[in-house]
N, C-alpha and C positions, 0 to 999 in steps of 0.2 A: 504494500500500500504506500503510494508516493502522495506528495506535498503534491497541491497543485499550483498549475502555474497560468492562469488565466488571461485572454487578453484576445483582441478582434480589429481585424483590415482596418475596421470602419474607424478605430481610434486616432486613423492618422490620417483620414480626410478631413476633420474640423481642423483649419487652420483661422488664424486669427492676422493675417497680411503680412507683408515681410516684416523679418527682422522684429516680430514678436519672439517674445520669451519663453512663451505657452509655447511651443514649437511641437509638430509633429515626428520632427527629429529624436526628441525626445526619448521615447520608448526603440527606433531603432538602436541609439546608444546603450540602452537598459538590456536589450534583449542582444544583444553582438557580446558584452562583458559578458552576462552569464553565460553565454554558448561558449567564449575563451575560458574562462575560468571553471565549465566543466557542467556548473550547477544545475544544467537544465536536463542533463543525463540525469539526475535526482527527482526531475519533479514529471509530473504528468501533464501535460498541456492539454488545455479546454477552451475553444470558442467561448466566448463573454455573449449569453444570450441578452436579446433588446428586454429590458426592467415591463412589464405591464402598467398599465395603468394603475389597474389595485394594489399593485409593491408600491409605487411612487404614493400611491394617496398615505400609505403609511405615515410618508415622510414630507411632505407638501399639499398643498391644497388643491383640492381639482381645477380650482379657476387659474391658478397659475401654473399649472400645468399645463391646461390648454390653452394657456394665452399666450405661453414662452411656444407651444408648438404652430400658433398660430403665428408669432412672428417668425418665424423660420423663411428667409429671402429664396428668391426661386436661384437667384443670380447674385452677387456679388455679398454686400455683408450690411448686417444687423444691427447696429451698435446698440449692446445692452447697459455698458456703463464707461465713463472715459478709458476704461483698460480692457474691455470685454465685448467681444462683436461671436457674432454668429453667421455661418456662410452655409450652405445649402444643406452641409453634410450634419451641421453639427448638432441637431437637436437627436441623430441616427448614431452617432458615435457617446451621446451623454446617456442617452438609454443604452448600447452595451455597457460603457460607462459602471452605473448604478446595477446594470442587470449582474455584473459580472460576482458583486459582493452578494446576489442572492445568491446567484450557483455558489459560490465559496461559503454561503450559510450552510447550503443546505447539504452539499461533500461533507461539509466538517461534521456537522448536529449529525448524519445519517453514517458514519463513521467509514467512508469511501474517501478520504483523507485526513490524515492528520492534522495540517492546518494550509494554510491559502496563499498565495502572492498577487493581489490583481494589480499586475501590468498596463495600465489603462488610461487615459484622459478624455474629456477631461478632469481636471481634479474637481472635488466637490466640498471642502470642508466650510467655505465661504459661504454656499448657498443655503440662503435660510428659507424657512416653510413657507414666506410667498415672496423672495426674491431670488433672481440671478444676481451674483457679483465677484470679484475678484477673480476672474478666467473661470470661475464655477458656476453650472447651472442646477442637476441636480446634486445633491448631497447622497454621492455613494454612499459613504459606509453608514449613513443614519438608515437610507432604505433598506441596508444589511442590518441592520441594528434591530428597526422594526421589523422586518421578516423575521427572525428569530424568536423576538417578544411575542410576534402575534400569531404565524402559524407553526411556531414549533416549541411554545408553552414555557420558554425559559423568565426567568426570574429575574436575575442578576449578572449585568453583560459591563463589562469596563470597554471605556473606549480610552484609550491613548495617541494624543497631538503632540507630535514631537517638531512638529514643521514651525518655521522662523516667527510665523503668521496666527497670531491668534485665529481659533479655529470657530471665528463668531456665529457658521451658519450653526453649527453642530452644538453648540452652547446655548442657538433660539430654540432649536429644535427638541431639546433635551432638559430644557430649564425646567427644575421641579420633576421629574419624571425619578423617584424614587428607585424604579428596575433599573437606571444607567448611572454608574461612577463615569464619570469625562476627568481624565489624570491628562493636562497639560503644561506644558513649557513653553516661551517663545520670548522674542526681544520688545523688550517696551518699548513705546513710543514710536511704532512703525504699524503698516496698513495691516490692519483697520481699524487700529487705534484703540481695540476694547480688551477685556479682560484683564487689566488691572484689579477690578473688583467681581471677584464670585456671586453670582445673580443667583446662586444656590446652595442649599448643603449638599448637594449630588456633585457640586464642581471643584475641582483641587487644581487653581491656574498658578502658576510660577511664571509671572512675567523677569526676564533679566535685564539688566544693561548691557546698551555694545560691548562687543568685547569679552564678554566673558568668559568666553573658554574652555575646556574641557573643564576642569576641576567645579566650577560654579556649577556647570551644567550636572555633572555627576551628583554634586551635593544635593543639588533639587533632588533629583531623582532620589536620592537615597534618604533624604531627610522627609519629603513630601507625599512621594509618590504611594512609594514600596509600602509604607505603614496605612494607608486609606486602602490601599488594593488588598493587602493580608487581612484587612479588617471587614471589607467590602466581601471579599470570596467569590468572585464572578467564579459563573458557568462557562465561560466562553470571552476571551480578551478578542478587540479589536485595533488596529491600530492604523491612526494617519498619520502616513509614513513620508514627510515631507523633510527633501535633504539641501533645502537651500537654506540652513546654516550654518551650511561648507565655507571654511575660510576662504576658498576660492570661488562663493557667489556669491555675486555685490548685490543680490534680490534683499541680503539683509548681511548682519557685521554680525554673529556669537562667535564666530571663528571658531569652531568645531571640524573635526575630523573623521575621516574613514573610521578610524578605531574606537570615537564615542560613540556612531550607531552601530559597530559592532558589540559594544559594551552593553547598552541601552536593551540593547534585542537581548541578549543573553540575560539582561535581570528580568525583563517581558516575560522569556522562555520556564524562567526558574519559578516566577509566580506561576505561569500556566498549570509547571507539572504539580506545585503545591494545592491547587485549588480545582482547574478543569481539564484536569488530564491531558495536558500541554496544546490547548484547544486555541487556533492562532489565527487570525485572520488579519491580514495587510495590505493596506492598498494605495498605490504611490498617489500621493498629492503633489508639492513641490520639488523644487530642485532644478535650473534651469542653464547652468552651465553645464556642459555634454559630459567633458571627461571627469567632474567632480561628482555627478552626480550618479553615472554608472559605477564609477569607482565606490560607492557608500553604499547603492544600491546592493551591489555582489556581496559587499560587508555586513548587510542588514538577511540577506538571504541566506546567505552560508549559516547563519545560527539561527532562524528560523526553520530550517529546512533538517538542521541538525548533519549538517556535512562540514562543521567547524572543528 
């Protein structure tokens, strides 16, 4: 029984115009490091099915569901917010997108893998229950979140925001929601400017100052995180796996390294096997310079996947 490794064509026909960040280059660079470094011999690949309507109402409202599908341009692009457009493909690649975290719910929860990678964009942690924003439309792993909550009877599911970017859709979406811990980290005072202040007792936010660096970063983790989650006991961890607080992407400044998300996944890994029989699910959010962010990717994989 292999880790799977999920992910669909259609993820790299939303582009957002040249010389955007959001790039669909992106996951070619993610998916070329793992085939180098071996890891995809490890894991099972699966098509990222399109999310249904009923998975998304989980996580969004129907009106804005069909009103972001109603702006869908036949030709050219969308503009949803000064950093966020939409071109023909993209409402087709945000539903594999979202769909991809239900199949990785339901491999995992139905014990046909151990735990998940969705390789996918676009990212979704920005997008809240009736908005698009920040290159995100829907909010994958909330729509994995909810599929698990509602048709596979789970209780208590952690989510983990490791990405640069306060993860504000997944904090609207989950505010008050007693079934979800949200264990996050990211840099203050950068887009989208929230999560300095916990809007709940379900949220554990460690905003840092620039610069921080591996050791501030570990300390959250190890001072914050790890004691809510042992106390929490999810059935099932998820994680938004965003690695643009690589010292080499200017998308944000913790100057962080390959070997703090390898670190990071191995405490994730050690809560799973303590609490939900190392039940993992991941799904790339940020990260937007090529070689730093495949480079963290293969680092976050390799001890997910348990080939570390």
């Amino acid at each position: 029984m292999l880790p799977a490794y999920i992910t669909h064509p259609d993820c790299a026909l939303h582009e957002m115009g040249a010389h955007h960040p959001e790039c669909p280059e992106r996951l070619g660079a993610i998916n070329d490091m793992l085939l180098v470094k071996g890891l995809l011999d490890y894991m099972h690949p699966y098509d990222a099915p399109l999310a249904t309507p009923e998975q998304l109402a989980h996580a969004h409202s129907s009106l804005y569901v069909s009103e972001l599908m109603a702006a869908s341009p036949a030709e050219g692009y969308h503009k949803v917010d000064p950093d966020t457009d939409m071109n023909p493909f993209t409402v087709r690649a945000a539903l594999r997108a979202a769909g991809s975290v239900v199949l990785a719910t339901d491999l995992v929860l139905t014990g046909d893998a151990p735990s998940a990678f969705c390789c996918v964009r676009p990212p979704g942690h920005h997008a809240q229950r009736d908005a698009a924003m920040g290159f995100c439309f829907f909010n994958n792993v909330a729509v994995g979140i909810r599929h698990a909550l509602t048709r596979h009877g789970l209780q208590r599911v952690a989510l983990i925001d490791f990405d640069v970017h306060h993860g504000n859709g997944s904090e609207d979406i989950f505010r008050g929601d007693e079934r979800v811990l949200m264990c996050s980290i990211f840099e203050q005072g950068i887009y989208p400017f929230s999560g300095e202040n916990a809007t709940g007792p379900n949220m554990v936010n460690v905003g840092l100052p620039s610069r921080s660096g591996s050791d501030k970063f570990r300390e959250a983790v190890t001072s914050h995180w790890l004691p809510a989650l042992d106390a929490f006991k999810p059935e099932l961890i998820y994680v938004s796996a965003g690695f643009d607080g690589h010292r080499e992407d200017d998308m944000g400044n913790l100057a962080l390294v390959e070997a703090d998300y390898e670190w990071v996944t191995k405490k994730i890994m050690a809560v799973a096997e303590r609490h939900c029989r190392g039940r993992v699910i991941s799904c790339l959010e940020g990260g937007y310079v090529l070689s730093p962010l495949a480079r963290s990717v293969a680092a976050h994989v390799k001890v997910l996947i348990g080939a570390d």
